[in-house]
C-alpha positions, 0 to 999 in steps of 0.5 A: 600692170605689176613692177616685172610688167612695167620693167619690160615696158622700160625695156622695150621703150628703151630699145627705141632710142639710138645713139646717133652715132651707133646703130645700135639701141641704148639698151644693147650697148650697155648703157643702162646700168639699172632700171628701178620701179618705186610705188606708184609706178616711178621708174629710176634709170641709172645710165652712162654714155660711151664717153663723158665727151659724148655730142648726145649727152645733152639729148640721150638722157631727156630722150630715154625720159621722154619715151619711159614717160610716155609708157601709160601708168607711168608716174614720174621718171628720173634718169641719172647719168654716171660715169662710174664704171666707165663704159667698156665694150665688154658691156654691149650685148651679143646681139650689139656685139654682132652688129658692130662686127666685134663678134 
């Protein structure tokens, strides 16, 4: 499997995981900031959180390593949580966007 390949693999294992709170995937709400695939098939995600109080912040980032990992041909994950630039709805995809009933 190539890089662009594995990168959608990412995707589509990151639109199995849900905020409990929102009925929407972590991926469609913008809450993945990049996604990058090193040598060897090592995934990089960069990731934020609707607010740095967020009760899942504890469960999220270890659910999104968990379901990447689970991809085969994966070699390692790492996922790093920032807060910089702060999560804005602006940032959630159409199809979130409708949803939620902001569209």
């Amino acid at each position: 499997m190539n890089d662009e390949e594995l990168k959608e693999q990412v995707v589509k294992a990151l639109k199995e995981v849900y905020d409990p709170e929102i009925p929407v995937d972590v991926y469609e709400l913008g809450l993945i900031y990049e996604i990058k695939i090193f040598p060897i098939n090592n995934v990089y995600i960069l990731m934020t959180l609707t607010s740095p109080s967020c009760p899942s912040a504890g469960t999220i980032p270890g659910e999104i390593e968990a379901k990447v990992r689970s991809i085969e041909g994966v070699n390692d994950v790492s996922v790093e949580l920032t807060f910089e630039p702060t999560y804005s709805t602006e940032m959630m995809s159409e199809v979130a966007k409708l949803e939620l009933g902001f569209m």
